[in-house]
N, C-alpha and C positions, 0 to 999 in steps of 0.2 A: 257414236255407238261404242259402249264397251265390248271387251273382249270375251266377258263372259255373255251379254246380249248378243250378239255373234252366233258363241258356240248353242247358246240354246235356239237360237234364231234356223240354225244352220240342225238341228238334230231334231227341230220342228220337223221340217222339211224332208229328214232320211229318212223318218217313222213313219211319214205320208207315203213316202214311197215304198219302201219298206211292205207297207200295208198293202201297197197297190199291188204289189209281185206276189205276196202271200197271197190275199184273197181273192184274187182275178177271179172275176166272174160268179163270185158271190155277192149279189148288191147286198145281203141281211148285214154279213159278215163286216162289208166295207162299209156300211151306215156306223155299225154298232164300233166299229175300231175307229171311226172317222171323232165318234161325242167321245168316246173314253181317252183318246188321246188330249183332245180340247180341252176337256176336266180336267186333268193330271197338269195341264199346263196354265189353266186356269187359276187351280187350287196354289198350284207353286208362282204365280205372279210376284210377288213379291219375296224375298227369302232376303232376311236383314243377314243371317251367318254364310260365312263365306266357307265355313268348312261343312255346312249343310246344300250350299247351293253346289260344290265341287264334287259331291257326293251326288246329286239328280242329276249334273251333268252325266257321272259316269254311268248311271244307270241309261240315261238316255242310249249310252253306246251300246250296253249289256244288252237293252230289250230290242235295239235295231240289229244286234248280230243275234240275239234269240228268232228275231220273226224271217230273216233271209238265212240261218244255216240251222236252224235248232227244232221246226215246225215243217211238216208237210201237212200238203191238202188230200184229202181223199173224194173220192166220189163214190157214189151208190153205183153200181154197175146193174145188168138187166137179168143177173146170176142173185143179186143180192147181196152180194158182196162187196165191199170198198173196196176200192181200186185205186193207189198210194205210186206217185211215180217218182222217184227217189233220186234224185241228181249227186251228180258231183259234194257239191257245196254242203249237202248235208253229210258229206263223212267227214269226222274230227280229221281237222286240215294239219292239226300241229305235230299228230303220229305220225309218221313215214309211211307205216304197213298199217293204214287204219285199214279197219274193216266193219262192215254191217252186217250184225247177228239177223240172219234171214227167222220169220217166224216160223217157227216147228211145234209140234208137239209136243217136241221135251221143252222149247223154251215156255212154250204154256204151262206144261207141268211145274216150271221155277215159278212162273207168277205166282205174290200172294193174293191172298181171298180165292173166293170160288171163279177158278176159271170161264173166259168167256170162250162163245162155240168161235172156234178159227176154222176157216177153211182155206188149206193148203189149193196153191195154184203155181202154175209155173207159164211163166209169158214166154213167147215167140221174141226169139231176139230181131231187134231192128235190123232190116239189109240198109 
């Protein structure tokens, strides 16, 4: 087995994962990411250029650190409101002082297009 069957062999395998810690417990979500993965690796089966194949490997990395530090899940809560629980992992790791702009009503006010309705809420910290 080459090195480059390896790497994509082995970035098969993160994006599976990857997908499993994203979309827990959304069977829609993990059907639908389960064929779009398949495809993309279907479609690239064969790749005669070596600086086209070295280029989907790196994407391979790009969209497995997109779907574990770059994507939260939300849920409908029984207020109507999504409910987004926000880890570690999703704050830019390579800042020192990263920080997560909380949603407000002035950062609404910065969205463009027509504003959607946000409702401000503030959670009970964990003991």
């Amino acid at each position: 087995m080459s090195s480059t069957t390896a790497r994509a062999l082995s970035g098969y395998r993160r994006l599976f994962r990857a997908r499993n810690k994203l979309f827990q417990g959304d069977v829609r979500a993990l059907a639908e990411s389960r064929l779009a993965i398949r495809a993309e690796f279907d479609k690239n089966r064969i790749v005669p250029d070596a600086s086209h194949l070295e280029g989907l490997l790196v994407m391979i990395d790009e969209a497995e650190d997109m779907m574990l530090h770059g994507i939260v899940q939300g849920s409908l809560n029984e207020r109507g409101n999504y409910e987004v629980k926000v880890k570690a992992e999703h704050a830019d790791t390579e800042d020192t002082a990263a920080t997560m702009e909380p949603i407000t009503s002035k950062t609404v006010d910065r969205m463009t297009g027509a504003p959607p309705k946000v409702e401000i809420t503030k959670s009970k910290p964990s003991s």
